[in-house]
VOBA-1610 file (N, C-alpha, C; in pm, whole numbers, padded with zeros to 5 digits, always signed):
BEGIN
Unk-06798-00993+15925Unk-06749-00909+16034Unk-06705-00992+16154Unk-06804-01109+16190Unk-06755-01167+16295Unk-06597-01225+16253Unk-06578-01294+16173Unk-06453-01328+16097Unk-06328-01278+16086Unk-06318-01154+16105Unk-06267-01021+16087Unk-06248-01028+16254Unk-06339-01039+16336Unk-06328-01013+16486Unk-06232-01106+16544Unk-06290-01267+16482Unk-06232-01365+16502Unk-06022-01345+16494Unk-05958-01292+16422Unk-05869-01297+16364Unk-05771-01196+16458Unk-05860-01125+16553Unk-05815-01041+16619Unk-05777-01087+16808Unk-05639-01094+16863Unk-05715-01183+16985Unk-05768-01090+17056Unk-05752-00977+17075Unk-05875-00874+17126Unk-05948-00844+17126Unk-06058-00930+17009Unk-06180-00938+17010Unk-06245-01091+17077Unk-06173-01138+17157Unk-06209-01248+17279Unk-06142-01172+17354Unk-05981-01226+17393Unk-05980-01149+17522Unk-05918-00971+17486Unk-05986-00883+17599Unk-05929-00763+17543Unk-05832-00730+17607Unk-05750-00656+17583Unk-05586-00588+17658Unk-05596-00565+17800Unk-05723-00511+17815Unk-05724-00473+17961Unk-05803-00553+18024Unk-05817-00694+17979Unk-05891-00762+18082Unk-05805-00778+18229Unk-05914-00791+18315Unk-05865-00797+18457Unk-05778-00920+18493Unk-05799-01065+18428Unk-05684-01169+18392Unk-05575-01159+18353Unk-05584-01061+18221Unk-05441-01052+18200Unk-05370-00961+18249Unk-05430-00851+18322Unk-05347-00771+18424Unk-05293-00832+18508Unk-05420-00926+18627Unk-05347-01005+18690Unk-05235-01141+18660Unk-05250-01173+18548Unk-05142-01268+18483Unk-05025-01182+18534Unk-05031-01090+18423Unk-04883-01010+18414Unk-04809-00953+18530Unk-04912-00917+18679Unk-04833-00910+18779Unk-04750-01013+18836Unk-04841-01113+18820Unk-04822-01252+18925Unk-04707-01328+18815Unk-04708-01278+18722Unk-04588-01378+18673Unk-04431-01264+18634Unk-04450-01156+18655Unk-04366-01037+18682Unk-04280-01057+18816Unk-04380-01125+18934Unk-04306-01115+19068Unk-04233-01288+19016Unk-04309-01351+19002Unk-04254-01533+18992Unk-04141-01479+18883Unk-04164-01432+18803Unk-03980-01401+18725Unk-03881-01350+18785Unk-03920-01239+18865Unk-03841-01170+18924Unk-03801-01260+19041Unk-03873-01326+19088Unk-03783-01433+19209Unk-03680-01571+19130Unk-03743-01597+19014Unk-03697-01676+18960Unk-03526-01627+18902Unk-03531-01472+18879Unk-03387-01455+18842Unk-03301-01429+18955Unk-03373-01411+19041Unk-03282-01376+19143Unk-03196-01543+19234Unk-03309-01650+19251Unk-03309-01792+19248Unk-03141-01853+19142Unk-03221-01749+19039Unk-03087-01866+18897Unk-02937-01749+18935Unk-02935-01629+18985Unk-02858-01577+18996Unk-02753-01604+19142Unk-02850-01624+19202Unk-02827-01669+19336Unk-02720-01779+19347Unk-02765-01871+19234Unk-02705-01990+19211Unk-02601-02019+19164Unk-02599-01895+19060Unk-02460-01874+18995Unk-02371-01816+19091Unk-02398-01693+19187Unk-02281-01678+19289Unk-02236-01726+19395Unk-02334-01803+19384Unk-02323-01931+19522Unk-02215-02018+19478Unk-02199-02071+19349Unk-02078-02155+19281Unk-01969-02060+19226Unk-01986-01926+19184Unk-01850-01889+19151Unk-01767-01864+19304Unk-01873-01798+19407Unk-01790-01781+19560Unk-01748-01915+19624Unk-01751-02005+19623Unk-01730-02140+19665Unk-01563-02171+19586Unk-01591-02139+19428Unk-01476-02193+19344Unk-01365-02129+19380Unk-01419-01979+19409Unk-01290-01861+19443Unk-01239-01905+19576Unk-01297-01954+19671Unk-01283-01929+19823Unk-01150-02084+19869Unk-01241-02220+19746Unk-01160-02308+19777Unk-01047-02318+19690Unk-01082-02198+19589Unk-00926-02186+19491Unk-00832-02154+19583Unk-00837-02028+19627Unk-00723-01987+19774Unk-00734-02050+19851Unk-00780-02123+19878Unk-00746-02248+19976Unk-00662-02359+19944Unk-00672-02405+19798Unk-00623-02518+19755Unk-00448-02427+19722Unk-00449-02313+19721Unk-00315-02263+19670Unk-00274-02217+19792Unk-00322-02249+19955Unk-00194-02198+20060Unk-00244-02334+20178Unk-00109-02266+20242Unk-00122-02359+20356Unk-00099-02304+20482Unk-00083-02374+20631Unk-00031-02258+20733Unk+00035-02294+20802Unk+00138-02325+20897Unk+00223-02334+20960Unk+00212-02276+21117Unk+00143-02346+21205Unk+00146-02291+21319Unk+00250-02322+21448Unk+00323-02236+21498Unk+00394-02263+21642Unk+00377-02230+21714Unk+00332-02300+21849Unk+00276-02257+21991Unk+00412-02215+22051Unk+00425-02131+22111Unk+00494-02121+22220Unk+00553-02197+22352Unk+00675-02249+22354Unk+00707-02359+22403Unk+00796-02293+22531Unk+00790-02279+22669Unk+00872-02259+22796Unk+01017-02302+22722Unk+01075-02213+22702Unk+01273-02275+22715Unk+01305-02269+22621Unk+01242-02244+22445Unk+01278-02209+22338Unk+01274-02097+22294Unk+01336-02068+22197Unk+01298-01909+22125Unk+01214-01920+22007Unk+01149-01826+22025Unk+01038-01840+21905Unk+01098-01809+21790Unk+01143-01718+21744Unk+01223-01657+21678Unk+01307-01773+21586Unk+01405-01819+21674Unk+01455-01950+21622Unk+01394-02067+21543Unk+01277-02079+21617Unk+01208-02182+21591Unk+01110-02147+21427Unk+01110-02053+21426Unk+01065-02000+21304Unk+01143-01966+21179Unk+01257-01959+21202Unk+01343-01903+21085Unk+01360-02059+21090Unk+01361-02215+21160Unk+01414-02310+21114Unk+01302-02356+21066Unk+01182-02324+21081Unk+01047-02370+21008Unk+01030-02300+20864Unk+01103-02193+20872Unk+01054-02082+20713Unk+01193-02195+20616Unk+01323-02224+20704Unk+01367-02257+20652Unk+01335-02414+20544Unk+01286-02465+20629Unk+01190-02646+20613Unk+01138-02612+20487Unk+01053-02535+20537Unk+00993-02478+20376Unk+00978-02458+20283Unk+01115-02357+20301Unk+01139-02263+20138Unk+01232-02378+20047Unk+01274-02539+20124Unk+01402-02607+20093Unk+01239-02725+20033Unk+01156-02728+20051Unk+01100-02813+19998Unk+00989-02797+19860Unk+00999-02892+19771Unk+00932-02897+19676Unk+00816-02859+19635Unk+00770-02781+19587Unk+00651-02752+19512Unk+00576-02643+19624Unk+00678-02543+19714Unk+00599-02426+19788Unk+00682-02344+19727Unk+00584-02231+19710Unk+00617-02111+19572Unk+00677-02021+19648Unk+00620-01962+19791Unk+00613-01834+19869Unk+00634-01880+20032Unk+00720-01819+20123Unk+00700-01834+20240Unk+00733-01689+20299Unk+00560-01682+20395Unk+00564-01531+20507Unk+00483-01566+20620Unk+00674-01548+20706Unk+00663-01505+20852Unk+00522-01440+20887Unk+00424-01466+20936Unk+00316-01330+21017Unk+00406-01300+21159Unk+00394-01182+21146Unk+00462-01098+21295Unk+00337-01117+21398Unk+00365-01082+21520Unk+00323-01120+21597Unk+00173-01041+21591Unk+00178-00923+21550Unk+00059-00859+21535Unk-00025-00849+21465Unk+00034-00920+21344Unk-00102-01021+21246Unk-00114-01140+21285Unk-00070-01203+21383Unk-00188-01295+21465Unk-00227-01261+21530Unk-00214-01136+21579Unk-00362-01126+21692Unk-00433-01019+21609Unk-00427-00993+21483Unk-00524-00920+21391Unk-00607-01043+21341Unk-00545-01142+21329Unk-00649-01289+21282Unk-00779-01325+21389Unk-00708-01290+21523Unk-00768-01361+21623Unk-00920-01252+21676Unk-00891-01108+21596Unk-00991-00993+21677Unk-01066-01042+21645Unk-01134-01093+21483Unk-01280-01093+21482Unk-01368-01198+21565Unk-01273-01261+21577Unk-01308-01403+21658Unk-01353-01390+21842Unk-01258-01277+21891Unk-01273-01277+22058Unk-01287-01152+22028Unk-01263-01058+21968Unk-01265-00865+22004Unk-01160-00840+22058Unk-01135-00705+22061Unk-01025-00649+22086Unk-01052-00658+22246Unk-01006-00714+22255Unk-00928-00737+22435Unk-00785-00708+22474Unk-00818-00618+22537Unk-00669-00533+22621Unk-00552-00633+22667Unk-00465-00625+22657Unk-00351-00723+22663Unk-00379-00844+22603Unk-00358-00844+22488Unk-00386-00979+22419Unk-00247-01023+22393Unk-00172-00868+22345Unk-00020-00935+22290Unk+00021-00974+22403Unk-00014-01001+22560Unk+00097-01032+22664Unk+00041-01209+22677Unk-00010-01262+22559Unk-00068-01442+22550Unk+00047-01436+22479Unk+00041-01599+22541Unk+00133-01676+22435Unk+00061-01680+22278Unk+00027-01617+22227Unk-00024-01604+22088Unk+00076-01688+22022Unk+00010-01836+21914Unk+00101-01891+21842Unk+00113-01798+21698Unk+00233-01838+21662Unk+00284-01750+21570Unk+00244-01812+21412Unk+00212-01793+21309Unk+00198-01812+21165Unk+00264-01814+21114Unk+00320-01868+21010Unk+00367-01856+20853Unk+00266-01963+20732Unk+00223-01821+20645Unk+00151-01840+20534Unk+00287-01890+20415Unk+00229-01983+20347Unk+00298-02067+20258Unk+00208-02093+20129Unk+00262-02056+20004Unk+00199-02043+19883Unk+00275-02188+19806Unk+00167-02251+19803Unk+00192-02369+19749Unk+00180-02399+19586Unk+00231-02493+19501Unk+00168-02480+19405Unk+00095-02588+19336Unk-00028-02583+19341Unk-00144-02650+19296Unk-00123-02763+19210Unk-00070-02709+19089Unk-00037-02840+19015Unk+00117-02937+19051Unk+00175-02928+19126Unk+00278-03016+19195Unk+00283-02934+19376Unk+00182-02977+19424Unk+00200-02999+19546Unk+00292-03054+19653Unk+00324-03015+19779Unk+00443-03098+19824Unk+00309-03221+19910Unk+00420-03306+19971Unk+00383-03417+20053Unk+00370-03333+20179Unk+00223-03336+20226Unk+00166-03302+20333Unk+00268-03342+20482Unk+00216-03490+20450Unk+00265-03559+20563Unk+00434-03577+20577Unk+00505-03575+20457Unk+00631-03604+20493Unk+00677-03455+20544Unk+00604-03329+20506Unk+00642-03200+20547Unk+00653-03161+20698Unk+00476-03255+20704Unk+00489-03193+20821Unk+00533-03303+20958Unk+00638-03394+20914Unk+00713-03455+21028Unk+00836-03406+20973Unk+00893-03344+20860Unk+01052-03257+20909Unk+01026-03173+20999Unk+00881-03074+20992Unk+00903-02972+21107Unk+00883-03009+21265Unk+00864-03111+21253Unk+00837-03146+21393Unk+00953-03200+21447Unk+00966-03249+21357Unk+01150-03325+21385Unk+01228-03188+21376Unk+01215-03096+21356Unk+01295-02941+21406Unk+01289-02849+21502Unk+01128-02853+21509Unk+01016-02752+21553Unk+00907-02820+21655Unk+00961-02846+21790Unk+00858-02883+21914Unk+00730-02796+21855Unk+00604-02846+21894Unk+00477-02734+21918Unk+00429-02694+21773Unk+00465-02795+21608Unk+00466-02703+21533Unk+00332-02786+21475Unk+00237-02741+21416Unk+00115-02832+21337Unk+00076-02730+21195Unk+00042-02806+21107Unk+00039-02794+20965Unk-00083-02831+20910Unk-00168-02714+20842Unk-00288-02683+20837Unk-00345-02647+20719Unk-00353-02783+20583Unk-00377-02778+20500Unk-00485-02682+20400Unk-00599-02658+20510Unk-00728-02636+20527Unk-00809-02710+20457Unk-00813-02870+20454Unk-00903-02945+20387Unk-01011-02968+20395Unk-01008-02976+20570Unk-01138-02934+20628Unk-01252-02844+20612Unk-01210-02723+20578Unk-01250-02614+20556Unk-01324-02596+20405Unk-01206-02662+20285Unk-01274-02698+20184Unk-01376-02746+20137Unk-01355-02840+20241Unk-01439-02940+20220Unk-01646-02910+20307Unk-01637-02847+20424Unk-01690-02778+20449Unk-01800-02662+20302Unk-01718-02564+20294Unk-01721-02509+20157Unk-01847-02578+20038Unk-01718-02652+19990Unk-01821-02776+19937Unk-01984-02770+19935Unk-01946-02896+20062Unk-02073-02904+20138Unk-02183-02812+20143Unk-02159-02676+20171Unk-02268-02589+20226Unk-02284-02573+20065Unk-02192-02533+19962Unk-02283-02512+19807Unk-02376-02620+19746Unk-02332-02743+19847Unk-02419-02846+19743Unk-02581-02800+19795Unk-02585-02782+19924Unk-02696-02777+20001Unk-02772-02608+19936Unk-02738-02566+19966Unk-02731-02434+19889Unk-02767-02433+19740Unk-02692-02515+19618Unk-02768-02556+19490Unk-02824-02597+19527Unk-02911-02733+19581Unk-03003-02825+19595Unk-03111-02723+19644Unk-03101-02615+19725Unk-03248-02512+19781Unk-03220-02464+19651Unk-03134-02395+19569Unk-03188-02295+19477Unk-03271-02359+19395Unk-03253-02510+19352Unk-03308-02523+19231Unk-03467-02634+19271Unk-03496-02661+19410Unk-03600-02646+19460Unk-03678-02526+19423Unk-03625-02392+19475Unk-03679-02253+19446Unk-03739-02251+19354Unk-03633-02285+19205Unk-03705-02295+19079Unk-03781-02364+19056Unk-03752-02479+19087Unk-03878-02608+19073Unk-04036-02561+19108Unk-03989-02455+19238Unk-04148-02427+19284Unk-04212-02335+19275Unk-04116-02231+19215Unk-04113-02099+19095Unk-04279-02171+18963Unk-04158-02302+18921Unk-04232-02337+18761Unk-04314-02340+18815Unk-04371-02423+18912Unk-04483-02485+18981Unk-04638-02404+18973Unk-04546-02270+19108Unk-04662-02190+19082Unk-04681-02122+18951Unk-04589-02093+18890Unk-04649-02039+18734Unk-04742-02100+18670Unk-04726-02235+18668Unk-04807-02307+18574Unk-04943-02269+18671Unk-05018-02290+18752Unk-05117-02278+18870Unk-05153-02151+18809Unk-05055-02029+18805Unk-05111-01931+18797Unk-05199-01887+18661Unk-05122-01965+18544Unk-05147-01925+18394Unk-05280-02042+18375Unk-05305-02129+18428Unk-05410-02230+18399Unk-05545-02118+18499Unk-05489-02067+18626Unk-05622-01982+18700Unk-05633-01913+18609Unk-05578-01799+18535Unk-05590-01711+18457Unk-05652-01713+18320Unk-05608-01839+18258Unk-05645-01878+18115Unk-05811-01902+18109Unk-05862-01973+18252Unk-06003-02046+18296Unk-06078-01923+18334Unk-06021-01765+18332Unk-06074-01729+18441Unk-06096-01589+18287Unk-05998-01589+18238Unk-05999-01497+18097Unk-06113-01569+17980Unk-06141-01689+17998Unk-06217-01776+17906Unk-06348-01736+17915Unk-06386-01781+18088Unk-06529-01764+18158Unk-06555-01577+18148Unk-06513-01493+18126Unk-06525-01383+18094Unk-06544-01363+17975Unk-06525-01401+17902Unk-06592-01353+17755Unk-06618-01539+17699Unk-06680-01578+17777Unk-06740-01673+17735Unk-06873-01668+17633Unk-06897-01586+17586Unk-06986-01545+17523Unk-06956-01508+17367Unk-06832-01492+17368Unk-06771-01445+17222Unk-06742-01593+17169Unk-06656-01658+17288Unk-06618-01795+17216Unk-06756-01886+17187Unk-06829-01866+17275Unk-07005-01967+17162Unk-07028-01925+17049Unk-06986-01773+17062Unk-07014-01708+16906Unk-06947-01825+16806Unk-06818-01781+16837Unk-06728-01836+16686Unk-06786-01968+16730Unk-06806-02048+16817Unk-06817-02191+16791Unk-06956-02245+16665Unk-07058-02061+16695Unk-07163-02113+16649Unk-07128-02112+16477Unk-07035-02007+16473Unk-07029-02025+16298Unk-06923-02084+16263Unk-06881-02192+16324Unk-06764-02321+16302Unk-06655-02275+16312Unk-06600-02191+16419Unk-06463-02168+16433Unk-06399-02319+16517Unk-06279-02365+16464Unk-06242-02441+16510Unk-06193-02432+16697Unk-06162-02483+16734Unk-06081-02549+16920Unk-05933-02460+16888Unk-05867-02492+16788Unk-05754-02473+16752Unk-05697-02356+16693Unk-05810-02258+16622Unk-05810-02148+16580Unk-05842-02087+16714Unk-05967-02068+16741Unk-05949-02005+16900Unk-05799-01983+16972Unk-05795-02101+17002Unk-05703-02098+17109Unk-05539-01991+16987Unk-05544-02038+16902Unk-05448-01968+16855Unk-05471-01791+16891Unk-05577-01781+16824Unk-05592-01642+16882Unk-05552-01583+17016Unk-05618-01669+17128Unk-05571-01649+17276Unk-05426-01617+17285Unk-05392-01729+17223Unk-05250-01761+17239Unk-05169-01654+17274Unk-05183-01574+17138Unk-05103-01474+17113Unk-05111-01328+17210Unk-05218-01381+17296Unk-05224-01238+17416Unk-05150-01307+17520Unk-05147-01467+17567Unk-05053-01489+17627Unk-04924-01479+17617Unk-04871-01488+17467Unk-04740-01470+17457Unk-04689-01331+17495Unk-04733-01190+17432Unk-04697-01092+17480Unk-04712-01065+17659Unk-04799-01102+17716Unk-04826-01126+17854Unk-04704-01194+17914Unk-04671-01251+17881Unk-04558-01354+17928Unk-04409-01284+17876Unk-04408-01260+17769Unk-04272-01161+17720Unk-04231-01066+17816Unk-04405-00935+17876Unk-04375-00852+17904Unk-04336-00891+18048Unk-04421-00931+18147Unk-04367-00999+18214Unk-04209-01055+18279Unk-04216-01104+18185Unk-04016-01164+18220Unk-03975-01139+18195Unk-03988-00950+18102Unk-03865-00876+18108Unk-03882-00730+18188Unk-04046-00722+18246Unk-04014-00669+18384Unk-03943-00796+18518Unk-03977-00900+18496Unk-03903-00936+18645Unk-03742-00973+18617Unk-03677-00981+18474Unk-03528-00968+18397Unk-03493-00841+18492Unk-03561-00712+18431Unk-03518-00550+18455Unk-03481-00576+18630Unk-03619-00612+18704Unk-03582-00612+18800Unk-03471-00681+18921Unk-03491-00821+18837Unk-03379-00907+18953Unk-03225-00851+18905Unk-03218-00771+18785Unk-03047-00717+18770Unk-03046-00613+18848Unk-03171-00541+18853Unk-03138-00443+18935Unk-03110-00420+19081Unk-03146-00519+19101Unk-03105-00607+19271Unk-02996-00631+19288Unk-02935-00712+19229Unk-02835-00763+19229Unk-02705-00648+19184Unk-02736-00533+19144Unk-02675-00404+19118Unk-02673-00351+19272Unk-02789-00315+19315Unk-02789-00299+19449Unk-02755-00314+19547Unk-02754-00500+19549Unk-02706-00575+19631Unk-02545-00595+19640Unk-02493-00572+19495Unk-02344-00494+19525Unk-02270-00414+19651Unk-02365-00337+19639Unk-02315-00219+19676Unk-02320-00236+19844Unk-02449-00338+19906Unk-02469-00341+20046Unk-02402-00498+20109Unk-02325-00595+19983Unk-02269-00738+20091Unk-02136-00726+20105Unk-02085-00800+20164Unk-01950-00807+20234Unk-01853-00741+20127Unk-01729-00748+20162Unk-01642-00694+20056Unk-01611-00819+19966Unk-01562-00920+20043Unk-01544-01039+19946Unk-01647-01050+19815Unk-01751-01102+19876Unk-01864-01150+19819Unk-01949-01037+19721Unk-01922-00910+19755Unk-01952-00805+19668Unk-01884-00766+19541Unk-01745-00864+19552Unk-01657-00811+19440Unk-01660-00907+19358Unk-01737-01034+19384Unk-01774-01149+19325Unk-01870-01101+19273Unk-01995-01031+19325Unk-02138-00969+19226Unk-02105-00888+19150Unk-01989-00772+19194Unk-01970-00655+19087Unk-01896-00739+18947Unk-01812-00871+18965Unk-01762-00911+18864Unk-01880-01017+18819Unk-01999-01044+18839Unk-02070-01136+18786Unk-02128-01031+18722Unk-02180-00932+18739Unk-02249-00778+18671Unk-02186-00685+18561Unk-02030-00739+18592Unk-01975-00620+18499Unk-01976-00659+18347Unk-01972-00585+18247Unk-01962-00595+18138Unk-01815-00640+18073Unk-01698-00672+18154Unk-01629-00737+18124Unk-01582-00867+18166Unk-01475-00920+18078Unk-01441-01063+18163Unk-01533-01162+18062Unk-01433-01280+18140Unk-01478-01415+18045Unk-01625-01459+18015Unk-01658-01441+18156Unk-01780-01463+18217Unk-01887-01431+18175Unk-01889-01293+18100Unk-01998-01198+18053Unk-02125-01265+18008Unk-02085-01354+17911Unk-02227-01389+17790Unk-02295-01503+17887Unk-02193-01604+17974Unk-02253-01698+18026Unk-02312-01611+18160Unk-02268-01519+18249Unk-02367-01477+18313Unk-02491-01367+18315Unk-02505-01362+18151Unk-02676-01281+18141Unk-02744-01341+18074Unk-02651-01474+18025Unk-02760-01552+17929Unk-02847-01683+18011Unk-02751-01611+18196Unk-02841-01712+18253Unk-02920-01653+18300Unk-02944-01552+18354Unk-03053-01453+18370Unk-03132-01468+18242Unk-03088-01436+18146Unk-03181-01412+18003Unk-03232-01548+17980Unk-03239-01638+18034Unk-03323-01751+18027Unk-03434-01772+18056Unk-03393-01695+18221Unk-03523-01729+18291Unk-03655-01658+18276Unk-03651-01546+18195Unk-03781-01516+18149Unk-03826-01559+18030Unk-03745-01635+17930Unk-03743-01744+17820Unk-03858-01831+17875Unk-03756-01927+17956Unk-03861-02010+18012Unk-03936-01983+18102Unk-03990-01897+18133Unk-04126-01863+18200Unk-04243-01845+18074Unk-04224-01772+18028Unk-04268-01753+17849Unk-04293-01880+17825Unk-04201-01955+17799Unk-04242-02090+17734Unk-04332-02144+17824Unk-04296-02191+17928Unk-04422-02213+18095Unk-04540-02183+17993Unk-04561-02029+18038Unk-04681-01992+18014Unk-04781-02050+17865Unk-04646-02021+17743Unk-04736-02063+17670Unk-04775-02212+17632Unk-04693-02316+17677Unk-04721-02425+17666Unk-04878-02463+17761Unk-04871-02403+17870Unk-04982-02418+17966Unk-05124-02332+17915Unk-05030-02260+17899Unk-05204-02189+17842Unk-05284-02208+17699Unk-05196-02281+17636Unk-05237-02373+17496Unk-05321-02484+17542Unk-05233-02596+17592Unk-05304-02696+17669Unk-05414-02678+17763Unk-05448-02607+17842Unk-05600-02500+17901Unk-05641-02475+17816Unk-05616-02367+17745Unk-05722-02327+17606Unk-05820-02452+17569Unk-05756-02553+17498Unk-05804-02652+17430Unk-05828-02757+17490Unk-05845-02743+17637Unk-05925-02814+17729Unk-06050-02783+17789Unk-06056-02597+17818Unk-06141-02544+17822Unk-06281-02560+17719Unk-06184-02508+17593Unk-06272-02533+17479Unk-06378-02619+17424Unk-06271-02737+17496Unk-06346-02883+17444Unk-06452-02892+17518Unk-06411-02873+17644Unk-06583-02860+17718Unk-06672-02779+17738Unk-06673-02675+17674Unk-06757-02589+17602Unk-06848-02633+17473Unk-06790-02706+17467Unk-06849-02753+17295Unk-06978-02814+17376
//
């Protein structure tokens, strides 16, 4: 009969021990931060790719307003510079009132704005794989166009960049300290599920159950513990991120609704990165709580 008990892992630890309840919360929330961490990460690099894609495909064309010229003029000979040079796809005039629609979010709507010399725009669609010469471009317009400067946005790119590297480098800290506490948590739990029915395991030790059989038994309540687990904190971090749709910017929201949707290229690679991370939490757990088991064990003997 004991033998029979042995074979069962609920006859060491039982379903409702108070360990493995608390396991299964504490590694429910560490999943659930953990997908949100690996998800995080993923829209942190697709919004970066999108933002410096349109960047790398325009350019801008600015003219200040110069005492004694016409603006007007000075712009149809700048659209002209333009449209006559190599490798720009698109050229548009902005009227005067989409530059000072550029300028609201920046100062607010302030009453007589159109009576500034507001410099004037033209957006220019360049094309990526044969680019024109920056610099030789932008000394024809100057050699046409007093007051005129040319505004690659490299800066800006580059910027961009920058803030995702910093940005990956915290997410995958996050994770790093995600694993961290998991492992902490499944070794408290494993020591703490052991010393509770410490009394069953002297049993089997007394009628020669092996270190290794034990722990196998255990095992197998950690594994479901850990399954269930990381696919409540799976359920939950999509469901966030469903949510979270609906409440971030417009840009950046149409980047989550397309990292979420069920179509597109993207699909398998963005749930199979979610669908990892309760993989490897699972694995976490059970590698750690094997290695505990049969550390515990041994010093029991």
């Amino acid at each position: 009969m004991t033998d029979q008990a042995a074979h069962r892992p609920e006859a060491i630890i039982p379903p409702d021990a108070a360990p493995l309840r608390t396991l299964t919360l504490a590694m429910a929330v560490m999943c659930y931060l953990a997908v949100l961490a690996a998800g995080g990460l993923v829209l942190i690099n697709r919004s970066v790719e999108a933002w410096t894609g349109d960047l790398s495909r325009e350019i801008t064309v600015q003219i200040r307003e110069i005492q004694g010229r016409n603006m007007e003029d000075d712009l149809a000979k700048a659209a002209a510079i333009l449209k006559a040079t190599p490798g720009v796809l698109n050229v548009t005039v902005l009227d005067e009132k989409a530059a000072i629609d550029l300028l609201e979010p920046w100062i607010g709507g302030i009453d007589g704005l159109e009576d500034l010399p507001v410099p004037r725009l033209i957006a220019i669609e360049i094309d990526p794989g044969n680019p024109p010469d920056f610099a030789a471009l932008e000394t024809a317009l100057r050699n046409e166009v007093p007051g005129v400067s040319l505004d690659t946005h490299k800066r800006w790119q580059a910027e961009l960049t920058r803030m995702a590297r910093v940005l990956t480098t915290l997410a995958y800290a996050i994770l790093a300290l995600i694993g961290l506490c998991t492992i902490a948590i499944v070794v408290f739990a494993t020591r703490a599920a052991l010393e509770a029915n410490r009394e069953v395991v002297e049993v089997l030790h007394l009628v020669g159950a092996r270190d290794s059989f034990i722990a196998r038994q255990v095992w197998g309540r950690f594994l479901r513990t850990g399954l269930t687990a990381g696919v409540i904190g799976l359920v939950l971090g999509i469901l966030t991120f469903f949510l979270a749709a609906g409440a971030a910017p417009e840009s950046f929201a149409a980047i989550t609704q397309e990292f979420l949707s069920f179509s597109g290229g993207h699909l398998t690679q963005n749930y199979l990165s979610l669908a990892a991370v309760p993989l490897v939490v699972t694995l976490i757990c059970l590698i750690t709580s094997r290695v505990t088991l049969l550390r515990i064990l041994k010093s029991l003997r």
